[in-house]
N, C-alpha and C positions, 0 to 999 in steps of 0.2 A: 225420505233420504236424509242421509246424516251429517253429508258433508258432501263436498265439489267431485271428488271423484269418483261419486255415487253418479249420480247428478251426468255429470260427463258418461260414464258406459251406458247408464240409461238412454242418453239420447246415442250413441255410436248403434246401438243395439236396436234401436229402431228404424235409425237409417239403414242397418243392414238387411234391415228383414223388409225394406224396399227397393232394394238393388236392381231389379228388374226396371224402375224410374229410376236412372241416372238421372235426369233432369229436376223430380221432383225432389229428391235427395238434397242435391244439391240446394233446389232455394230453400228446405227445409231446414239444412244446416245455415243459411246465409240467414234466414227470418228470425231462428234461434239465438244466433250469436249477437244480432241489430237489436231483438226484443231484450238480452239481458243486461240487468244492472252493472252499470262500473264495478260495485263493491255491496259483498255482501250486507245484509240489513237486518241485527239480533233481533229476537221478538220483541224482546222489551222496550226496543227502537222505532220512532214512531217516522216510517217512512215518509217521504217527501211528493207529491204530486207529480213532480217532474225532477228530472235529473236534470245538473247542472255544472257546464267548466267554466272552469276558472284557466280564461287566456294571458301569455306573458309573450312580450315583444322581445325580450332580452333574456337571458341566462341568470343575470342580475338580477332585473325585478322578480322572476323566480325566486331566489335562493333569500332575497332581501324580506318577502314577503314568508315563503313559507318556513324558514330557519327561524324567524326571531319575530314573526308575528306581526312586524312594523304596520302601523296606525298609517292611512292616510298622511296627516298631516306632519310625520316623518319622513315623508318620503322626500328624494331630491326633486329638483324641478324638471319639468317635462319628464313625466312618468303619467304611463296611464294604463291602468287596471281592466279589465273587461271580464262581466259574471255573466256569461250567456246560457243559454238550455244546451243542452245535449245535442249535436246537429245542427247548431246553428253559428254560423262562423260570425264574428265581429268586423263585418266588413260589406258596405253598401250594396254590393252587388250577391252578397247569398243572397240565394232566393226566396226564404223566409223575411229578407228588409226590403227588398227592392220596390215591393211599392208603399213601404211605411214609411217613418220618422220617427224623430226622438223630440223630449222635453228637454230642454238644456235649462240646467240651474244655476250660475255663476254665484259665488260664496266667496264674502269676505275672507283673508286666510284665518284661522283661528277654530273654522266650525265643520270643516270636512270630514274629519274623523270617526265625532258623532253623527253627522247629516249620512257619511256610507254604510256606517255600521245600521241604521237606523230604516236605511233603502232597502240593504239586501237584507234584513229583517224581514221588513214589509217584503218582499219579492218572494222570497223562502217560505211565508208564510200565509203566501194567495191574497192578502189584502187588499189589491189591485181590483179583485174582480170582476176578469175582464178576462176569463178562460186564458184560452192561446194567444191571448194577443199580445203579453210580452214574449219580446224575444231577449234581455237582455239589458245589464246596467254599465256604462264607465264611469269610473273617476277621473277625470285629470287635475295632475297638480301643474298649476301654472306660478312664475315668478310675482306677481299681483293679485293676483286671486286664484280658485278651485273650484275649478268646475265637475257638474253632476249631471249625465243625460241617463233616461230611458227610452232604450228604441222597444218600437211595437212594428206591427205586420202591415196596419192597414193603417193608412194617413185618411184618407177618405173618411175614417169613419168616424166623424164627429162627437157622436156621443161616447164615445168610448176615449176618444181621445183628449177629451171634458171629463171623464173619471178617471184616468190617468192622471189627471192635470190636478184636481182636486187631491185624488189620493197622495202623491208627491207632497201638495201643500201640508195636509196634514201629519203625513209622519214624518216630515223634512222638520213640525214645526214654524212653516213660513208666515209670515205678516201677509196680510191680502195685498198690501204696497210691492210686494217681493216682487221683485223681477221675473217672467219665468217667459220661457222662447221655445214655440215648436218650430220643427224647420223636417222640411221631405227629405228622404234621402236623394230624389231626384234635386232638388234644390240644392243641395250639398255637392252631388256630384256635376252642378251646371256652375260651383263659385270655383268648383276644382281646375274644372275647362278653360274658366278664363284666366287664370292667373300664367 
């Protein structure tokens, strides 16, 4: 097929010729449109493992990031970015976090920039690992410092959360002195509770 609206009759054309399953129709168009990519992918283009959004809290940090490309550590304060997989929301309670966590990395201001470009490098390019167990990177830019988490799926599971840890260090560049914090999303959401 040569293009999308090949592509498209072909599949119309074969849910017709099962019209007799309305039902199965149906989840066939729904598994169809779930299995395909955002956006097409030339040959010469060396596809990705996993699909990936790019979440914005604001209208702002949308147009600030994707109009002009802004670095990190251009950003104003309290601004925070989020590169998660395809179906996976930025938010404790999707079902993909809820029993993970994340590495939190706190960064002098100066080094965010290079440390995010250098995360979703590593993240974009499987370095991790660790199959499906990322779900996901933020940046936040804070007024003293800027900080870097990655959440994963499974807090429990120590060795993997030990190759997260180490992987971070190395393509962050860290000193072994570097600070680094895991913390549960249950944990996160019990300092929520008390405040």
């Amino acid at each position: 097929m040569s293009n999308k609206f090949e592509a498209s009759t072909c599949r119309l054309k074969a849910n017709e010729d099962n019209a007799d399953d309305e039902t199965q129709s149906k989840d066939n168009k729904k598994t169809e449109k779930d299995s395909l990519p955002p956006i097409e992918i030339n040959p010469n283009e060396h596809k990705l493992q996993y699909a990936y959004a790019l979440w914005f809290a604001s209208v702002e940090q949308f147009w600030s990031l994707y109009s002009h490309l802004v670095r990190p550590s251009e950003l104003t304060t309290s601004t925070d970015f989020h590169l998660f997989k395809v179906g996976i929301k930025p938010m404790w309670e999707d079902e993909a976090n809820q029993k993970g966590g994340k590495w939190i990395v706190r960064l002098r201001k100066g080094l965010v920039s290079r440390c995010w470009e250098n995360l979703i490098l590593a993240m974009l390019g499987e370095q991790f690992m660790v199959g499906e167990e990322i779900c996901g990177a933020v940046v936040s830019i804070r007024f003293q410092e800027d900080i870097i988490c990655v959440w994963n799926k499974t807090a429990s599971d120590y060795a993997t959360t030990s190759r997260i840890r180490d992987t971070l260090r190395r393509v962050l560049h860290l000193p072994a002195s570097a600070s680094m914090e895991y913390k549960t999303h249950n944990e996160s959401l019990k300092n929520v509770h008390r405040l």
